[in-house]
N, C-alpha and C positions, 0 to 999 in steps of 0.2 A: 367363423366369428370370434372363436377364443382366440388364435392364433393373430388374428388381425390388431385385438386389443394388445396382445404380449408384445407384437413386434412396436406398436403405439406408445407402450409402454418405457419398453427398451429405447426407442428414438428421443424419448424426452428427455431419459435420464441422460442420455448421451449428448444431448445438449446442453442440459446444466451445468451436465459434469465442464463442458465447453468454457461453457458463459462464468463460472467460479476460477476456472485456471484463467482465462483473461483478465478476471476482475484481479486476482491475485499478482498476476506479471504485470499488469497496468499499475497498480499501488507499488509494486516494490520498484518498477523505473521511476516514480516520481519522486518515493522514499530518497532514492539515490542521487536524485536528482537536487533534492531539497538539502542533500549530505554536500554536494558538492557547491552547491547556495553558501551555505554556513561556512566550510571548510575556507573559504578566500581569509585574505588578510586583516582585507576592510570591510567585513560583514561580523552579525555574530549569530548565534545559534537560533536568537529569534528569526530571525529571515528567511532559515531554510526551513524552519515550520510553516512559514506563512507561505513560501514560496510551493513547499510539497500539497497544502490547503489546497491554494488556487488552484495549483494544475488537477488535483483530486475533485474537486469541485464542476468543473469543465470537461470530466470527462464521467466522475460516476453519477449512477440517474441519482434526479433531485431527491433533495431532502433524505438522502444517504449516509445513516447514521458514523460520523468520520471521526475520530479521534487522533489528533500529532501532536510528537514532543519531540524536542530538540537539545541534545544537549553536548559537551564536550568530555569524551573519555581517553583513557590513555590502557592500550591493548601492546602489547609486549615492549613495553619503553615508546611508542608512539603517539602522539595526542592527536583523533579522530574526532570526525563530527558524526556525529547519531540521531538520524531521526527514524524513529518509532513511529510506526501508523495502525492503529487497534480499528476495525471496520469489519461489518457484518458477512460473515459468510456466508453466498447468495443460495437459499434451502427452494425457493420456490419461486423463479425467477428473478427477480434484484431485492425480494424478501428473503431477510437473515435474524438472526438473534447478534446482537449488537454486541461489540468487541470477541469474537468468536475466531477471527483471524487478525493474528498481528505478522507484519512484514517489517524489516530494517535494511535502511538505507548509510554506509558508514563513506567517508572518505578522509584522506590525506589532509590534515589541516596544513594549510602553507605557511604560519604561525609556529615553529615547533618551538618556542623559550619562553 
């Protein structure tokens, strides 16, 4: 009986542990994805926040405490697009304590002058 609940035990966590790393690689393709939104010529840093939103929105469960920013940096003489995503890290199935993980998404701005 003890042993049954241990191994019970261990199986959950090794699922969460699961469902946090997914949650964590899903937000930072988006992040990236939202970098490379902004990064075009004819776009600007708003778009790849709205654009990283949506796809976050469509994939993590509802009402998902989400937070993006967007903005333009310049990392060793090169001007990048940056979007920041702050979102809960999932403690008890898709319940977190809100901005607990941030991931970033950077790319090539085609823009460089």
């Amino acid at each position: 009986m003890l042993l049954s609940g241990l191994v019970s035990l261990i199986f959950a966590a090794v699922l969460q542990v699961g469902y946090s790393l997914h949650i964590r690689n899903t937000a930072t393709a988006h992040a990236i994805e939202g970098a490379r939104v902004a990064a075009r010529a004819d776009t600007s840093p708003i778009e790849g926040a709205i654009r990283t939103e949506s796809l976050l929105r469509s994939t993590a469960p509802g009402r998902y405490g989400i937070e993006v920013t967007s903005d333009e940096t310049v990392i060793n003489g090169v001007v990048v697009s940056r979007v920041t995503v702050d979102l809960p890290l999932p403690v008890l199935g898709p319940l977190g304590f809100p901005g607990t993980m941030t991931v970033t998404g950077l790319a090539y701005a085609e823009d460089q002058g």
